[in-house]
C-alpha positions as CSV (number, residue, x, y, z in Angstrom):
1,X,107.4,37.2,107.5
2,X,104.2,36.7,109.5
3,X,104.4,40.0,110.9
4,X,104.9,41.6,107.7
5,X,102.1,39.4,105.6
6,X,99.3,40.9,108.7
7,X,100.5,44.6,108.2
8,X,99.8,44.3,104.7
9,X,97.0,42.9,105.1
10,X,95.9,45.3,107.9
11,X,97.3,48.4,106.4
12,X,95.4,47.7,102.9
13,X,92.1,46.6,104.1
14,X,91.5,50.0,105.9
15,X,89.6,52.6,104.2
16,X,91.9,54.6,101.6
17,X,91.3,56.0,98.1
18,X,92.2,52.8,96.5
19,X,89.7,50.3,98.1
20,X,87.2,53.4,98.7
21,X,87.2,54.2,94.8
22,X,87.1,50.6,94.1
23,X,83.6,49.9,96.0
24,X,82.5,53.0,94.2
25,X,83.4,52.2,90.4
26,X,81.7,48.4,91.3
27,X,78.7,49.6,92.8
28,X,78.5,52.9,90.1
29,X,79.4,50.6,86.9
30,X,79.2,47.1,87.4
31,X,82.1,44.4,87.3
32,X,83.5,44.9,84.0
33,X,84.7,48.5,84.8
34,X,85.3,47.3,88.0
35,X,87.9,44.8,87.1
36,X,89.3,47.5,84.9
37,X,90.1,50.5,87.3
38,X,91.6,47.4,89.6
39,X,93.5,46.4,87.0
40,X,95.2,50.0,86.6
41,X,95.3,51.0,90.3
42,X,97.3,47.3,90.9
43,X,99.5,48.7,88.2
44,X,99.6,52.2,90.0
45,X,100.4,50.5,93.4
46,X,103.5,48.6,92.1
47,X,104.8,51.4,90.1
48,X,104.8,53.6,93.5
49,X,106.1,50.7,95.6
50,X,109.0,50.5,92.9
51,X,109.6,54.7,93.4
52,X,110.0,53.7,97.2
53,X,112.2,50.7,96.6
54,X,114.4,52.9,94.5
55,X,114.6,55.8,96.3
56,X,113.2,58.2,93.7
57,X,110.2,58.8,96.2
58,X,112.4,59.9,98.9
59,X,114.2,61.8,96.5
60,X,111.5,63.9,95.0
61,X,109.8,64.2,98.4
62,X,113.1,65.5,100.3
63,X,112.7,68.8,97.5
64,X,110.1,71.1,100.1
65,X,108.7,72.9,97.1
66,X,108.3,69.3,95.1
67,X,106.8,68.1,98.1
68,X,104.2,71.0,98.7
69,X,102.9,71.0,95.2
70,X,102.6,67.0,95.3
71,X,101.1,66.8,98.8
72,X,98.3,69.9,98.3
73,X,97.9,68.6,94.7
74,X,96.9,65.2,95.2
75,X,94.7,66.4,98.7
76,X,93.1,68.6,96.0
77,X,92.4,65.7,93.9
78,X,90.9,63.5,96.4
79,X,88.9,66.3,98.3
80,X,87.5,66.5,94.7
81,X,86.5,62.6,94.7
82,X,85.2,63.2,98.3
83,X,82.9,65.9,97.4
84,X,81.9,63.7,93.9
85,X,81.4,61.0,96.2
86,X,78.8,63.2,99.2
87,X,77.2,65.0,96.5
88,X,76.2,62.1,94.6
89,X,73.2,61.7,95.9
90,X,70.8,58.6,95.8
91,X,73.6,56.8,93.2
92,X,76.7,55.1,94.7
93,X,78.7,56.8,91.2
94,X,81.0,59.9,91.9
95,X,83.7,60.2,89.1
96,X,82.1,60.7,85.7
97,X,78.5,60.1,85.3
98,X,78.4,59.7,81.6
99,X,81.0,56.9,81.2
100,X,82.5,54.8,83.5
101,X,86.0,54.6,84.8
102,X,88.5,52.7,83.4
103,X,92.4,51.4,83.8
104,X,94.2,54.9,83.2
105,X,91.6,56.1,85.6
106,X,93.2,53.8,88.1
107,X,96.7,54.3,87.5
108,X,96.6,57.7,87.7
109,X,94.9,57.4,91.3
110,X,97.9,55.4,93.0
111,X,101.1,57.9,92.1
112,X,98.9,60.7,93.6
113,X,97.3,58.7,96.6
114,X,99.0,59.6,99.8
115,X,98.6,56.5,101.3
116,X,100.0,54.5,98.8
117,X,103.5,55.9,99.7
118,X,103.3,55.8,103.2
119,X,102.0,51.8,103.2
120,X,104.8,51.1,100.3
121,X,107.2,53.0,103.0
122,X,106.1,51.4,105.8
123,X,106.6,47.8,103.9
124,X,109.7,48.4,102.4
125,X,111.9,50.3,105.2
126,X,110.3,48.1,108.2
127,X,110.0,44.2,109.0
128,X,113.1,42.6,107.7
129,X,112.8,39.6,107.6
130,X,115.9,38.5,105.0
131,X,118.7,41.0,106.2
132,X,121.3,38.6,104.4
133,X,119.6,39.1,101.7
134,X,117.8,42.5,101.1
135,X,117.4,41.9,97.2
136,X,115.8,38.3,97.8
137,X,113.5,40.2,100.8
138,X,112.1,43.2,98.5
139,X,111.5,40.5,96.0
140,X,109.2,38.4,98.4
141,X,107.5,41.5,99.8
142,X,106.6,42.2,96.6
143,X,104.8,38.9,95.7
144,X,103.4,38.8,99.2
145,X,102.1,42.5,99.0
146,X,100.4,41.3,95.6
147,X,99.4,38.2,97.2
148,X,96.7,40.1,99.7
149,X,96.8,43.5,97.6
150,X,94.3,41.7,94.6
151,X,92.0,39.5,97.1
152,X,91.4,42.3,99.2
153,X,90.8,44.9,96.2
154,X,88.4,42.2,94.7
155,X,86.6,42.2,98.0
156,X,85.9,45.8,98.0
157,X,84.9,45.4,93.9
158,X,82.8,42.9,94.8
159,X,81.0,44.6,97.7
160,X,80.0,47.4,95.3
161,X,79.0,45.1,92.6
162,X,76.8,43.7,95.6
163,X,75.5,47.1,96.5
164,X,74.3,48.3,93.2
165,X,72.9,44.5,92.8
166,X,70.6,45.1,96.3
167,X,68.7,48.4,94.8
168,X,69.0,50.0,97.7
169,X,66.6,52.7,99.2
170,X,67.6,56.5,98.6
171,X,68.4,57.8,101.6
172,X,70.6,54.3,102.6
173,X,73.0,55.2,99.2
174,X,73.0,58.8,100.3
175,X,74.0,57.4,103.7
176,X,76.5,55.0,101.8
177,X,78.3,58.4,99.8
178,X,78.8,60.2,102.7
179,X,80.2,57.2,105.0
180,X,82.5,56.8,101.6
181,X,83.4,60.4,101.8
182,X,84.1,60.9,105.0
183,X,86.4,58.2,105.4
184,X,88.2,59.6,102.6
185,X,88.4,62.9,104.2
186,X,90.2,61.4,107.2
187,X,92.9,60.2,105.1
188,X,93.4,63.2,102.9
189,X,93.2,65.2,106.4
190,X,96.0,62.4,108.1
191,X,97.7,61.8,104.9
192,X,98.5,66.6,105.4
193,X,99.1,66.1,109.0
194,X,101.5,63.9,108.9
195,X,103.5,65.9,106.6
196,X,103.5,69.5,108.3
């Protein structure tokens, strides 16, 4: 169970869409939109890791043409919040300008983020830990998944809030947006590679 608890933690702390976006909406829009888009991607996250657990990821994903139009569609999507992200200049904002994100905004992030099926696959179908009992194991990987998922997702909120609290120079938040979208590019390009 050890084993499994570091993964998590290891595989949700690294630089993804979720945690990247996160940092973003905090240091873009404050706390209270912060805590918002959290709220809906920690919705998003459990409703993909239940479409693993049942199967109805594997299902949809073993259709090639579903599996195309998902894969290109959501590296579309977040080679669009990569280049919102670069081109925003001297402000750490990328998604909307005018109005900040909110829950839907979130949830709609995780069911399209390729990551978020590949760590929910990696959970689920490795480190058993119950194998006499596989419905008491999925329900304890759940709570601990949730357990590290919302501390570390905090973390990244608050280390946006913290940026747009430091009124940075310029050219260190244009620095910031393209760190940002470059790590997002790597998992958009590894997320592609790993399924061709």
């Amino acid at each position: 169970m050890l084993e499994f608890a570091a993964a998590v933690f290891f595989l949700i702390v690294t630089p993804g869409p979720g945690v990247l976006s996160t940092a973003g909406v905090g240091s873009a829009y404050g706390t209270r939109a912060g805590l918002a888009y959290v709220s809906g991607l920690w919705v998003g996250n459990n409703l993909v890791a239940g479409l693993v657990v049942s199967g109805l990821a594997a299902a949809a994903l073993a259709v090639p043409w579903l599996r195309a139009v998902l894969l290109w569609g959501s590296a579309a999507y977040l080679l669009y919040l990569a280049a919102k992200i670069a081109l925003a200049g001297a402000r750490i904002g990328f998604i909307h300008p005018e109005r900040s994100p909110g829950f839907w905004n979130g949830l709609a992030l995780q069911p399209i983020n390729p990551k978020a099926y590949a760590v929910n696959t990696a959970f689920f179908s490795g480190f058993a830990f119950m194998a006499e009992a596989p419905g008491l194991e999925v329900g304890l990987k759940f709570l601990i998944i949730n357990a590290i998922w919302i501390p570390i997702h905090l973390a990244w909120l608050w280390a946006g809030v913290t940026l747009r609290r430091m009124e940075l120079p310029a050219r260190v938040n244009r620095a910031i947006n393209i760190v940002m979208a470059a790590a997002m590019l790597i998992v958009v390009a590894l997320a592609v590679q790993a399924q061709l």
